[in-house]
PyMOL Python script that loads the backbone (N, CA, C, O; Angstrom):
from pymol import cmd

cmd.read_pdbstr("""\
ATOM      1  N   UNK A   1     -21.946 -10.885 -25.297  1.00  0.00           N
ATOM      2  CA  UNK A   1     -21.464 -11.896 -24.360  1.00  0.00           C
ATOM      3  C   UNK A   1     -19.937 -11.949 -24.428  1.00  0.00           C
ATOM      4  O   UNK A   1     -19.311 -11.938 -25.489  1.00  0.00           O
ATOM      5  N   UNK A   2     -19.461 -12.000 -23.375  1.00  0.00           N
ATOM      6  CA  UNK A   2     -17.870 -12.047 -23.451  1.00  0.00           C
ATOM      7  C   UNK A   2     -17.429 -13.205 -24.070  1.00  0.00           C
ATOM      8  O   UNK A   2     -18.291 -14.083 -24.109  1.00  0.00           O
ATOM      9  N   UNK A   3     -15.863 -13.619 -24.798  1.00  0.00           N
ATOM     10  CA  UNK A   3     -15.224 -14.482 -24.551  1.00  0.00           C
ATOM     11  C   UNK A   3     -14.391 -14.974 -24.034  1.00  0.00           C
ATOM     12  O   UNK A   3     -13.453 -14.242 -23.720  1.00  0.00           O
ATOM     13  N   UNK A   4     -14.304 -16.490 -23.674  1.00  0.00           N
ATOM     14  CA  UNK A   4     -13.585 -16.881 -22.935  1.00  0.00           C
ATOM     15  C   UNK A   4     -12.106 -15.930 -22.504  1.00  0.00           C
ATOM     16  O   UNK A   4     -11.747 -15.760 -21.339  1.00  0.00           O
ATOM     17  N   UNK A   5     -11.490 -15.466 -23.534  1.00  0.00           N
ATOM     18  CA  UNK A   5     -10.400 -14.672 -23.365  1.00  0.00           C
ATOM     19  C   UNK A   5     -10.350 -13.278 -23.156  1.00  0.00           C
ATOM     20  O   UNK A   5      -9.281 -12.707 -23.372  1.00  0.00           O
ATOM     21  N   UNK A   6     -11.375 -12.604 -22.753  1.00  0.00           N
ATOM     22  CA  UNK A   6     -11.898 -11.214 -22.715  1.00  0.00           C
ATOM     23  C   UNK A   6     -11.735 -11.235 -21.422  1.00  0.00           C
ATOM     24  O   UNK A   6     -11.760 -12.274 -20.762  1.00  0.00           O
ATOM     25  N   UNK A   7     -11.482  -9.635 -20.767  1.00  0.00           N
ATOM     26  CA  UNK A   7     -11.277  -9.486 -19.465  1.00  0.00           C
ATOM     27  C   UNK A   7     -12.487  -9.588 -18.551  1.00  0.00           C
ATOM     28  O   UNK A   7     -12.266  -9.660 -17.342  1.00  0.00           O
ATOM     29  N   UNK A   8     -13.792  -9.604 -19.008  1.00  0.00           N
ATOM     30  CA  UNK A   8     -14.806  -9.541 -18.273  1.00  0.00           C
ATOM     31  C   UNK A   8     -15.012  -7.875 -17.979  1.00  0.00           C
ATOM     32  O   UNK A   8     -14.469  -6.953 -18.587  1.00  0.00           O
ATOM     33  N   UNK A   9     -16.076  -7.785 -16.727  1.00  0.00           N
ATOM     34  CA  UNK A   9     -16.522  -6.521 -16.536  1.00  0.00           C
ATOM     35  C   UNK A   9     -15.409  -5.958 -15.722  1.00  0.00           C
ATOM     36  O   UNK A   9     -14.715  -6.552 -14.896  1.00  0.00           O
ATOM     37  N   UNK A  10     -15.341  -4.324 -16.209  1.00  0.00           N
ATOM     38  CA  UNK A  10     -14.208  -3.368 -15.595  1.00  0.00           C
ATOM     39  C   UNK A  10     -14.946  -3.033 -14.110  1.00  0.00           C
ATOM     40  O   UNK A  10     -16.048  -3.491 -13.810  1.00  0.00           O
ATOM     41  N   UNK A  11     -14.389  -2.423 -13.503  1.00  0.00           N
ATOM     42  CA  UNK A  11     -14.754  -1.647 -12.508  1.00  0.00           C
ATOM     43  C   UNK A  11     -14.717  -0.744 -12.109  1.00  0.00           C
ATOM     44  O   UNK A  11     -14.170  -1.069 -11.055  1.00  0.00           O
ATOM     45  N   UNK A  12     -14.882   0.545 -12.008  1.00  0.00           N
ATOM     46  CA  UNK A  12     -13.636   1.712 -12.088  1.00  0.00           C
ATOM     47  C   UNK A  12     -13.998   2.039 -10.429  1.00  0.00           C
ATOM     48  O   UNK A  12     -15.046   1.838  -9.816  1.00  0.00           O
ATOM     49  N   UNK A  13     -12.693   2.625  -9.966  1.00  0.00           N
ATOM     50  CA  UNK A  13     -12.579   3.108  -8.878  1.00  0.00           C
ATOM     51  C   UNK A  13     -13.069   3.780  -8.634  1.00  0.00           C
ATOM     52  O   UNK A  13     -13.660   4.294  -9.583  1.00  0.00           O
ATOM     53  N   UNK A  14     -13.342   4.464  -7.189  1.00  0.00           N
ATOM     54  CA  UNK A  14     -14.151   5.697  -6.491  1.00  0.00           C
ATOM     55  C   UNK A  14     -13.512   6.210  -5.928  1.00  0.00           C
ATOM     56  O   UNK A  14     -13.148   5.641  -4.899  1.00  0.00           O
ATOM     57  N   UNK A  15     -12.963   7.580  -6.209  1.00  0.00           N
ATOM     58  CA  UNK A  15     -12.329   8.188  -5.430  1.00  0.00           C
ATOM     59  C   UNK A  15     -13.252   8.757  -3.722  1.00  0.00           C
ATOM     60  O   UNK A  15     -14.426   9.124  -3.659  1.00  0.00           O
ATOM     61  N   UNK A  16     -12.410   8.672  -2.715  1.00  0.00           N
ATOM     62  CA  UNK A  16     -13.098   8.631  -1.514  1.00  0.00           C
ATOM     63  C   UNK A  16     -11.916   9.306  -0.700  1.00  0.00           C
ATOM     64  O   UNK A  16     -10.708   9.076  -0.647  1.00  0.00           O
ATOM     65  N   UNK A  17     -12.820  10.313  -0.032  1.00  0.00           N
ATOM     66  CA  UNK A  17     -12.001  11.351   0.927  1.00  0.00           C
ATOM     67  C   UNK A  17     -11.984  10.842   2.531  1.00  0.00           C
ATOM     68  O   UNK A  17     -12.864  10.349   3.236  1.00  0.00           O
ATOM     69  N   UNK A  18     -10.635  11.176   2.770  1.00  0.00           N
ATOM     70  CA  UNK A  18     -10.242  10.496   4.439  1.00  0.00           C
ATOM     71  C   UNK A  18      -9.215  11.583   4.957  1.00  0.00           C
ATOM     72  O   UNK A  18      -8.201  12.072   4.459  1.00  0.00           O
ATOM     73  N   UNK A  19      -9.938  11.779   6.258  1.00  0.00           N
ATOM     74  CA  UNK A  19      -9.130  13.093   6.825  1.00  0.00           C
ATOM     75  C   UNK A  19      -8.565  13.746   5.698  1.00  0.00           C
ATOM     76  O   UNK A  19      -8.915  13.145   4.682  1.00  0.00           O
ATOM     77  N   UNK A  20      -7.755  14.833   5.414  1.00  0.00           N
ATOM     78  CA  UNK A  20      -7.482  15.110   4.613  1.00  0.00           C
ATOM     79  C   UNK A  20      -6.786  15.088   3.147  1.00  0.00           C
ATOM     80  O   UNK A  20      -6.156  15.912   2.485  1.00  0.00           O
ATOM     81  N   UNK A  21      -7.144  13.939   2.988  1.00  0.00           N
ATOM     82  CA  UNK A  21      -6.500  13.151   1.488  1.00  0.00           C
ATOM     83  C   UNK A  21      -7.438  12.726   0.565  1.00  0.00           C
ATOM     84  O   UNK A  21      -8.418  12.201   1.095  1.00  0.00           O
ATOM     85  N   UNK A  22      -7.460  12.783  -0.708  1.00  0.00           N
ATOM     86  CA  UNK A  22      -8.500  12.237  -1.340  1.00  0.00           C
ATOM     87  C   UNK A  22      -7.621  11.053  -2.246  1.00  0.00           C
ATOM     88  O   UNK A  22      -6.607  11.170  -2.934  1.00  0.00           O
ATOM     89  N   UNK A  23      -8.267  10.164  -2.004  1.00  0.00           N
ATOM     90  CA  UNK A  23      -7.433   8.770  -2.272  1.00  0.00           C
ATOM     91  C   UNK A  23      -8.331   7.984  -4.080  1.00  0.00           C
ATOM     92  O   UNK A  23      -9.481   7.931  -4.516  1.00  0.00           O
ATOM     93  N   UNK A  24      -7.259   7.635  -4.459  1.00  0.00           N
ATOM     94  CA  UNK A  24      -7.872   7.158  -5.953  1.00  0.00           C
ATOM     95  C   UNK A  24      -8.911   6.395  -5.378  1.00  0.00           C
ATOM     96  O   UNK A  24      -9.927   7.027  -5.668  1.00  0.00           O
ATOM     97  N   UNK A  25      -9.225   5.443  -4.759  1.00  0.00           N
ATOM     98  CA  UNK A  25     -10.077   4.453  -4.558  1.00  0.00           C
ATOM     99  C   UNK A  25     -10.800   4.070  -2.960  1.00  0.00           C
ATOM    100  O   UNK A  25     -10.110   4.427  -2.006  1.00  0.00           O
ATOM    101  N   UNK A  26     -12.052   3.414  -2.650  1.00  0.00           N
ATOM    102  CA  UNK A  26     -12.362   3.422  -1.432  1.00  0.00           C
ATOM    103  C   UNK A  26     -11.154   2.373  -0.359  1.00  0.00           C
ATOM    104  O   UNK A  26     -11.014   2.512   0.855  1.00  0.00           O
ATOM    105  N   UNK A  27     -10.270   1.162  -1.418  1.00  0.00           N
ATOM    106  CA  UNK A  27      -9.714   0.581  -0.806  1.00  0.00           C
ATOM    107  C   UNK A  27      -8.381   1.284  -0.366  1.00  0.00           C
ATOM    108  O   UNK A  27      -7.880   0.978   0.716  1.00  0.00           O
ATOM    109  N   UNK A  28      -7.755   2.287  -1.239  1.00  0.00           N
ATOM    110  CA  UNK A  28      -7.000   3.013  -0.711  1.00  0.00           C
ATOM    111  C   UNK A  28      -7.206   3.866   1.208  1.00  0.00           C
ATOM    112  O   UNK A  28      -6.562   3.954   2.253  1.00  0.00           O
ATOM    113  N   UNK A  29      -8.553   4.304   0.618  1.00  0.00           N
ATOM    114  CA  UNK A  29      -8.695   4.963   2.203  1.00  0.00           C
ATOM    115  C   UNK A  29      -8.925   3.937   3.017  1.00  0.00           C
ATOM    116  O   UNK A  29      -8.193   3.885   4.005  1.00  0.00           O
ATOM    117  N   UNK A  30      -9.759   3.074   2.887  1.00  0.00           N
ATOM    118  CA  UNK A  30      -9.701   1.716   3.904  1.00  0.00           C
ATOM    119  C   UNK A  30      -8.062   1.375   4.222  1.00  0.00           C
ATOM    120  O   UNK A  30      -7.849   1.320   5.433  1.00  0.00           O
ATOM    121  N   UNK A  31      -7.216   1.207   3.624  1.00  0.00           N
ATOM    122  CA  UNK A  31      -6.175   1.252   4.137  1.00  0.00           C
ATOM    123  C   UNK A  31      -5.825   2.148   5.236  1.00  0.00           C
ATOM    124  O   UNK A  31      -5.617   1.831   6.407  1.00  0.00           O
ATOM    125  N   UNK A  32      -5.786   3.364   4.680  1.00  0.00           N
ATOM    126  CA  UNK A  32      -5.320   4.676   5.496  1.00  0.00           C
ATOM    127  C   UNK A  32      -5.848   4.509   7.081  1.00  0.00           C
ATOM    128  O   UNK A  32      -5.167   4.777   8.071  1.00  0.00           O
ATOM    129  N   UNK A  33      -7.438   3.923   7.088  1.00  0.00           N
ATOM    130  CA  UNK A  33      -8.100   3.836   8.174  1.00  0.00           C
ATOM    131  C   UNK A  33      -7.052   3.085   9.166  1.00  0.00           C
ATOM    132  O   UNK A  33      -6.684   3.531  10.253  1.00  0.00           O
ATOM    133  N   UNK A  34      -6.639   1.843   8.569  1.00  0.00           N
ATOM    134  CA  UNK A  34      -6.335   0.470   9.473  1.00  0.00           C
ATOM    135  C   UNK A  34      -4.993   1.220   9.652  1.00  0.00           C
ATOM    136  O   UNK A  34      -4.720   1.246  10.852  1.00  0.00           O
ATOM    137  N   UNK A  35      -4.219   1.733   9.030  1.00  0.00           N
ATOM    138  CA  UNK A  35      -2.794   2.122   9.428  1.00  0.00           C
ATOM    139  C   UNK A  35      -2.913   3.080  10.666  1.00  0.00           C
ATOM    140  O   UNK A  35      -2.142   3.072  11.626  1.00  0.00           O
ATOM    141  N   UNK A  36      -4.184   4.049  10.470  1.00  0.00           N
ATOM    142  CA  UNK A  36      -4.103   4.564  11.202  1.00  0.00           C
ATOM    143  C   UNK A  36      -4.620   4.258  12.978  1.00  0.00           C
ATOM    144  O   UNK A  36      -4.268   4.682  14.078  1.00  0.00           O
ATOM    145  N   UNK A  37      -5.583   3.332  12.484  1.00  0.00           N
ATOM    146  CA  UNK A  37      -6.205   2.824  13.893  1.00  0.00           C
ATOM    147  C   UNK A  37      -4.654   1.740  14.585  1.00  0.00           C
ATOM    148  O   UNK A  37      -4.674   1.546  15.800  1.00  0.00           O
ATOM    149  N   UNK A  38      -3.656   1.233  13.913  1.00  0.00           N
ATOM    150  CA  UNK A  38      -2.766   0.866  14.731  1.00  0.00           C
ATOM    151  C   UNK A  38      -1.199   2.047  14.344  1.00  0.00           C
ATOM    152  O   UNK A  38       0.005   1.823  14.226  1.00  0.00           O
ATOM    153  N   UNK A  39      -1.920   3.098  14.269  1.00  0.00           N
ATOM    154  CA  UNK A  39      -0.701   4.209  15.300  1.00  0.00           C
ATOM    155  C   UNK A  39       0.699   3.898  13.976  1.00  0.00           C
ATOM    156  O   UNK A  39       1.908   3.835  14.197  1.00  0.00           O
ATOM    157  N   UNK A  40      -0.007   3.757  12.674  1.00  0.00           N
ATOM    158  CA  UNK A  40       1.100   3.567  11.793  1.00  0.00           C
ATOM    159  C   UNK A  40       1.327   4.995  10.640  1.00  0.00           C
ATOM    160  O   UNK A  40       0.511   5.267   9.759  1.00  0.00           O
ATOM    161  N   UNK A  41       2.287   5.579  10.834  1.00  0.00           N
ATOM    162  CA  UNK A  41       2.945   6.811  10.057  1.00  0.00           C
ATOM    163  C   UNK A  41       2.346   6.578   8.947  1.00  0.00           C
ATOM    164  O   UNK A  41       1.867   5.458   9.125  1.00  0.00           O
ATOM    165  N   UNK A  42       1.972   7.027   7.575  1.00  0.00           N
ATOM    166  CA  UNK A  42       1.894   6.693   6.263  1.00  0.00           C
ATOM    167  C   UNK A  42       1.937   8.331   5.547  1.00  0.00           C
ATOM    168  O   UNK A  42       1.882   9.253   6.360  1.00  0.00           O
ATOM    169  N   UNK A  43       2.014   8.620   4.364  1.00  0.00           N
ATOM    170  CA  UNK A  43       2.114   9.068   3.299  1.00  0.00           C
ATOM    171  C   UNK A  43       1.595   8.008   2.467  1.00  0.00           C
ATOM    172  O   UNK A  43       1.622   6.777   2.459  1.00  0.00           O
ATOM    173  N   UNK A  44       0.921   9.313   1.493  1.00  0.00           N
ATOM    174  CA  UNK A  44       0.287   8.722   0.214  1.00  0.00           C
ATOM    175  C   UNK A  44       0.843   9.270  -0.829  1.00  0.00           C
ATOM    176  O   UNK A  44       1.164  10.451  -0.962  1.00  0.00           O
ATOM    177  N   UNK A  45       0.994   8.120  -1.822  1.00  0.00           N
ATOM    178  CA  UNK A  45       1.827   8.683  -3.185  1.00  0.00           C
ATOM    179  C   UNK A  45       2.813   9.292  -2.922  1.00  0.00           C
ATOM    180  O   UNK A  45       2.679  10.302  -3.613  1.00  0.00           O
ATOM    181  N   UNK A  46       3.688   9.381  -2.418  1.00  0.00           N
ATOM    182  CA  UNK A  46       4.876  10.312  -1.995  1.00  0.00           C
ATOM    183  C   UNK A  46       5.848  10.449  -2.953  1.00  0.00           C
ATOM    184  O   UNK A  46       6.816  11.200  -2.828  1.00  0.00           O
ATOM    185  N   UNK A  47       5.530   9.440  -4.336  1.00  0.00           N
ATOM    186  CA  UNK A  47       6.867   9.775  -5.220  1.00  0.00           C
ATOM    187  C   UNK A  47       6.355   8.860  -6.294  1.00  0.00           C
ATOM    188  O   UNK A  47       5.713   7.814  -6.194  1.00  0.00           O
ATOM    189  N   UNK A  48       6.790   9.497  -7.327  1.00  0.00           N
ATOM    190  CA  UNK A  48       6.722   8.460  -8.664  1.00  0.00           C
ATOM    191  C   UNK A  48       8.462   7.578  -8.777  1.00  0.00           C
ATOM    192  O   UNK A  48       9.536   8.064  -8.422  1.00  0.00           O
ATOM    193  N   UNK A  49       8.272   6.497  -9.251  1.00  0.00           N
ATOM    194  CA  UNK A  49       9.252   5.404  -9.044  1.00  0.00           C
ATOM    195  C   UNK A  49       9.411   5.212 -11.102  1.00  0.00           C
ATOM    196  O   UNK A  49       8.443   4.869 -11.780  1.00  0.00           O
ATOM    197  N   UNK A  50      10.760   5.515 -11.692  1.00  0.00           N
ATOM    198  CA  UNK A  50      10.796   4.715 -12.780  1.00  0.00           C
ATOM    199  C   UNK A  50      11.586   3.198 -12.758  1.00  0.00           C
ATOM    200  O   UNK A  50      12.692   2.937 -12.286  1.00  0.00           O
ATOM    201  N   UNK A  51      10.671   2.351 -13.400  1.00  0.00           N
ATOM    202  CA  UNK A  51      11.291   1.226 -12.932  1.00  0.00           C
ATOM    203  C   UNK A  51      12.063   0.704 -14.300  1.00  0.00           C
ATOM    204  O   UNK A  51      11.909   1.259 -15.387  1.00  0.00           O
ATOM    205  N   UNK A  52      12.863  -0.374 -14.101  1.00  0.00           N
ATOM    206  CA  UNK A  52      14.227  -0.643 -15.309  1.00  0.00           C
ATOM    207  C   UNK A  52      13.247  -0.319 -16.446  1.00  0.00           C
ATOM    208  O   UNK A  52      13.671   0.740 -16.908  1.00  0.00           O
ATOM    209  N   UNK A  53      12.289  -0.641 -17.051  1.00  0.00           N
ATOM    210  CA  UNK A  53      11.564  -0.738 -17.802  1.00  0.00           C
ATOM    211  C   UNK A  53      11.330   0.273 -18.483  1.00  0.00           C
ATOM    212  O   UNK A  53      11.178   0.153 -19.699  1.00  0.00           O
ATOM    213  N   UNK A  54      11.266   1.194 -18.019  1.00  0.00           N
ATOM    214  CA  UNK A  54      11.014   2.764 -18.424  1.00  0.00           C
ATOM    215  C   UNK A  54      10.060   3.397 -18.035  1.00  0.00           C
ATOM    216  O   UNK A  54       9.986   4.626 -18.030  1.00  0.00           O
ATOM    217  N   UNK A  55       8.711   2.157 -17.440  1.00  0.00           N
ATOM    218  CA  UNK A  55       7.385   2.467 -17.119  1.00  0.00           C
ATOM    219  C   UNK A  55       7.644   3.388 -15.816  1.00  0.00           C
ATOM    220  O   UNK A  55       8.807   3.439 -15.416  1.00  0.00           O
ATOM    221  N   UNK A  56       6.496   4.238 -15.011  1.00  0.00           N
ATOM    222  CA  UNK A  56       6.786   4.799 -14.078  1.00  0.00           C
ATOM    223  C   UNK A  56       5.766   4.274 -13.106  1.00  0.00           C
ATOM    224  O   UNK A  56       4.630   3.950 -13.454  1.00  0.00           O
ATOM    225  N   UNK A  57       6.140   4.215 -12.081  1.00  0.00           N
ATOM    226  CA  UNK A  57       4.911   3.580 -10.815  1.00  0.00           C
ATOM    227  C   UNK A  57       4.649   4.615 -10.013  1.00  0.00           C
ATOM    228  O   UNK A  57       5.449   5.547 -10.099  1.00  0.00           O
ATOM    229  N   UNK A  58       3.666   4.740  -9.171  1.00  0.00           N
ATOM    230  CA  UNK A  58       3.306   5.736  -8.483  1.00  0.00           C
ATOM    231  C   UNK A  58       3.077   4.453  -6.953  1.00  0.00           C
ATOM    232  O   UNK A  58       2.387   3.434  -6.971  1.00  0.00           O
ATOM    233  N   UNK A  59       3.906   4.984  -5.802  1.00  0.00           N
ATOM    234  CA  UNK A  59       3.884   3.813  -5.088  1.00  0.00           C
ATOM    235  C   UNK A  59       2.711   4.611  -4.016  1.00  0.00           C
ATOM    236  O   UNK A  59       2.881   5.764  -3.620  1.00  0.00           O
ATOM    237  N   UNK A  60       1.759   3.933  -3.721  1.00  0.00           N
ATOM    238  CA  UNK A  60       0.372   3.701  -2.919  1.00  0.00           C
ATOM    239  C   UNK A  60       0.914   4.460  -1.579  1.00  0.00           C
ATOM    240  O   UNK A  60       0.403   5.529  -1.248  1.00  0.00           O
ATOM    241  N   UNK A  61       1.879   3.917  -0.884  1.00  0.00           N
ATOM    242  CA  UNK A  61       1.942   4.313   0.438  1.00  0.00           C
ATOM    243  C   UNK A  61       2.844   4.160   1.031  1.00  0.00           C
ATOM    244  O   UNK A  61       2.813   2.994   1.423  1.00  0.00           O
ATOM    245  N   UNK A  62       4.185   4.916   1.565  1.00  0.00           N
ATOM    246  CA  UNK A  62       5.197   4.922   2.355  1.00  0.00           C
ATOM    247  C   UNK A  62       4.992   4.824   3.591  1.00  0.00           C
ATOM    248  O   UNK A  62       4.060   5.589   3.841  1.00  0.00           O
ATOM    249  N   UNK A  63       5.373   4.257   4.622  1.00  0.00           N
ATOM    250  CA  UNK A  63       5.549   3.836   6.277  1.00  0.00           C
ATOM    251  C   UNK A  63       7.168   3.804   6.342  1.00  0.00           C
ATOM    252  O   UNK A  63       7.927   2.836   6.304  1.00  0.00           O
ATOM    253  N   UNK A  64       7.503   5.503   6.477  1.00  0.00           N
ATOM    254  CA  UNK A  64       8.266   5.611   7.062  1.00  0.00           C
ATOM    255  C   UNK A  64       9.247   5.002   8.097  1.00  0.00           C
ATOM    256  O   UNK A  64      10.455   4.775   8.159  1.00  0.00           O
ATOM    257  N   UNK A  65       8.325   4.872   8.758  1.00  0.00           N
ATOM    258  CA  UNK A  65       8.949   4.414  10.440  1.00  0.00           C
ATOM    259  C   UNK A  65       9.019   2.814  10.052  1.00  0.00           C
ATOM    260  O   UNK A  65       9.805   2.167  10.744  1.00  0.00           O
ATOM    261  N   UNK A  66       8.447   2.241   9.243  1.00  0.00           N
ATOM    262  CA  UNK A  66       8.989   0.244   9.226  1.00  0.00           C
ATOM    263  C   UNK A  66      10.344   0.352   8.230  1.00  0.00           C
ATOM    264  O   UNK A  66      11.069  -0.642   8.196  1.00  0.00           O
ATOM    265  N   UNK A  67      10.636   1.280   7.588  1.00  0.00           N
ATOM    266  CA  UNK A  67      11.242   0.777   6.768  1.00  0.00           C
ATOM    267  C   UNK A  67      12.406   0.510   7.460  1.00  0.00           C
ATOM    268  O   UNK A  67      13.097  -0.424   7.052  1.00  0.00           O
ATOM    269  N   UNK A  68      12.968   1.505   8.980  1.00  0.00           N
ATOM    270  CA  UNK A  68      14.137   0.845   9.821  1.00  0.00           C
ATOM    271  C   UNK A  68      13.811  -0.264   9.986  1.00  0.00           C
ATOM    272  O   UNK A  68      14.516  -0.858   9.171  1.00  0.00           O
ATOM    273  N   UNK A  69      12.914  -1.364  10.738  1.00  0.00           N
ATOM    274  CA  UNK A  69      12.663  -2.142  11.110  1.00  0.00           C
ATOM    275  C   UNK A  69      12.588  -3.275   9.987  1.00  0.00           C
ATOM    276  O   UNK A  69      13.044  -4.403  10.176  1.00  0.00           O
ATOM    277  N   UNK A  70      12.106  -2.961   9.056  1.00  0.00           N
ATOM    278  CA  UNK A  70      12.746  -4.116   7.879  1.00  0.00           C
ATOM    279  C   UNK A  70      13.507  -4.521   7.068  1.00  0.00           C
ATOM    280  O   UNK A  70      13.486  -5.550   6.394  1.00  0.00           O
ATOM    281  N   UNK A  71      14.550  -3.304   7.143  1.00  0.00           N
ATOM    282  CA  UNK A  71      16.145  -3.638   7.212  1.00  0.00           C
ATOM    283  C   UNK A  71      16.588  -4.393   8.116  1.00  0.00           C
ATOM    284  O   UNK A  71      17.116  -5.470   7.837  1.00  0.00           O
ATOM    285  N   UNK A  72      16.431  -3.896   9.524  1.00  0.00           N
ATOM    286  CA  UNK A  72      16.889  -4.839  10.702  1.00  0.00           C
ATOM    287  C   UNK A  72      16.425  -6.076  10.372  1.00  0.00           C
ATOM    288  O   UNK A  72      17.350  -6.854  10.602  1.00  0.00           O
ATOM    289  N   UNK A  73      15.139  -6.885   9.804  1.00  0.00           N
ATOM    290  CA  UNK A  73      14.472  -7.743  10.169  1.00  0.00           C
ATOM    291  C   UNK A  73      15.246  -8.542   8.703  1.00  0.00           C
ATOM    292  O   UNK A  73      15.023  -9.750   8.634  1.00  0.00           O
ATOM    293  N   UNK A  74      16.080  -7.960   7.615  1.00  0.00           N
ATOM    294  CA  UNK A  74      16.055  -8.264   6.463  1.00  0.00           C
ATOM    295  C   UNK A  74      18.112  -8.781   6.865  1.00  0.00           C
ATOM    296  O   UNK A  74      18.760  -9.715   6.391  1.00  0.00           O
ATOM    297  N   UNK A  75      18.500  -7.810   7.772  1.00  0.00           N
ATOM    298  CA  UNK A  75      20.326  -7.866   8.334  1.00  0.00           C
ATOM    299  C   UNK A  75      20.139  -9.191   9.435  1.00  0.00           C
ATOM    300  O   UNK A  75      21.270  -9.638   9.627  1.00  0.00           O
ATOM    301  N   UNK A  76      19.135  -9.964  10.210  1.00  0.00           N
ATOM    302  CA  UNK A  76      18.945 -10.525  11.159  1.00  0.00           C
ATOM    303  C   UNK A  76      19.236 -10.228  12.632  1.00  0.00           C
ATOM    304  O   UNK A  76      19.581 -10.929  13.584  1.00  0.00           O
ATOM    305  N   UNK A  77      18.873  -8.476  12.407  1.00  0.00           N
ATOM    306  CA  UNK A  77      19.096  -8.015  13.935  1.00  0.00           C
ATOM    307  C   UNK A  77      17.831  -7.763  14.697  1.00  0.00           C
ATOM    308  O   UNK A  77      17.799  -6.832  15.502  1.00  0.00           O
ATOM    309  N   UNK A  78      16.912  -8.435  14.524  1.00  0.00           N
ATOM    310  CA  UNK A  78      15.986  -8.443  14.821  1.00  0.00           C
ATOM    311  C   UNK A  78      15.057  -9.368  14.994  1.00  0.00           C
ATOM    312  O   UNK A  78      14.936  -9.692  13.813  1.00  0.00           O
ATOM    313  N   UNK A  79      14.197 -10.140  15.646  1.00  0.00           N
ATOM    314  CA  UNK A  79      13.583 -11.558  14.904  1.00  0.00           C
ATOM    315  C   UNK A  79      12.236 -10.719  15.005  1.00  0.00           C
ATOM    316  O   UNK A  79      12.004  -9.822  15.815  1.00  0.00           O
ATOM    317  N   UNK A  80      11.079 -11.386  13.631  1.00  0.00           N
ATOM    318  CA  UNK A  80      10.409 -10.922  13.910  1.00  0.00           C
ATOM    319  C   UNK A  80       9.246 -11.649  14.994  1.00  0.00           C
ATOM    320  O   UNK A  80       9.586 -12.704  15.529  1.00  0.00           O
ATOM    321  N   UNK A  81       7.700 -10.999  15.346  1.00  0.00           N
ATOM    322  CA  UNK A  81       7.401 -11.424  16.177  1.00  0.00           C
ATOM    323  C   UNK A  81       5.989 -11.844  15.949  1.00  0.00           C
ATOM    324  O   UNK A  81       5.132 -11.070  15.522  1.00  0.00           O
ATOM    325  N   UNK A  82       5.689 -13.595  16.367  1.00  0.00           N
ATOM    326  CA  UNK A  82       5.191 -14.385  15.629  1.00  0.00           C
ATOM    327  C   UNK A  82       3.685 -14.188  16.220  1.00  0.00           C
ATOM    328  O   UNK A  82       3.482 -15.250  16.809  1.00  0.00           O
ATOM    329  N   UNK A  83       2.701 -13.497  16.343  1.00  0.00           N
ATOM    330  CA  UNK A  83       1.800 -13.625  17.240  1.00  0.00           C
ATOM    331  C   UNK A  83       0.994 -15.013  17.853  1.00  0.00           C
ATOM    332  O   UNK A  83       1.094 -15.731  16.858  1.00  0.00           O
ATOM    333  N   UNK A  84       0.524 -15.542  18.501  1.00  0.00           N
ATOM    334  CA  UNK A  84       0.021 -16.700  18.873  1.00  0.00           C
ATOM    335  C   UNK A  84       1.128 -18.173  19.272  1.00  0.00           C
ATOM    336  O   UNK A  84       0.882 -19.080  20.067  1.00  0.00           O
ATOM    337  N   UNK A  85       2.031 -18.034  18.640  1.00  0.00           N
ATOM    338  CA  UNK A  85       2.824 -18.562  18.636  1.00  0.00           C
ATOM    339  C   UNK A  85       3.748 -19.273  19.732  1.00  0.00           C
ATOM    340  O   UNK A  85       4.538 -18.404  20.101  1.00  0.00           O
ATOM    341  N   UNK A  86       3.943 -20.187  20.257  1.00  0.00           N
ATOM    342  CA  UNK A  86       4.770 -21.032  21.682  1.00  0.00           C
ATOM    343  C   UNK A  86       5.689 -21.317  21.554  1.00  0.00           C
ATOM    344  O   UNK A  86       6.291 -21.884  22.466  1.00  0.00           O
TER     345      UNK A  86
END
""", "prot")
cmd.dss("prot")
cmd.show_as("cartoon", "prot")
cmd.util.cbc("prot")
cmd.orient("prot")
């Protein structure tokens, strides 16, 4: 029986193939899906990142094409756009 301070049950990932990528996990490719059903650029894993720490990250997914757009949105040349909104 666990204790209170124990992590509980693990889970381990499933690796799962999407168009041509095989992605650590099914939520990874579920991503890939939705980026792709709205017409969004991505790369996977495109680079390992060391961060101040020394540790190294492996970043999930680059979108190229926002990163202009969230500079602009980050300089205030841009507003962003609120859906539903009056």
């Amino acid at each position: 029986m666990p204790t209170p301070d124990s992590p509980g049950p693990s889970m381990d990932s499933v690796p799962t193939r999407y168009g041509d990528t095989t992605f650590r996990s099914r939520l990874e490719a579920d991503w890939a899906a939705t980026l792709d059903s709205n017409n969004i650029r991505w790369e996977y894993e495109p680079d390992t990142i060391t961060l101040d720490s020394g540790t190294l990250y492996v970043r999930d997914f680059w979108l190229p094409e926002l990163v202009p757009l969230m500079k602009a949105l980050r300089l205030g040349l841009v507003r962003p756009i609120m859906y539903g909104a009056r």
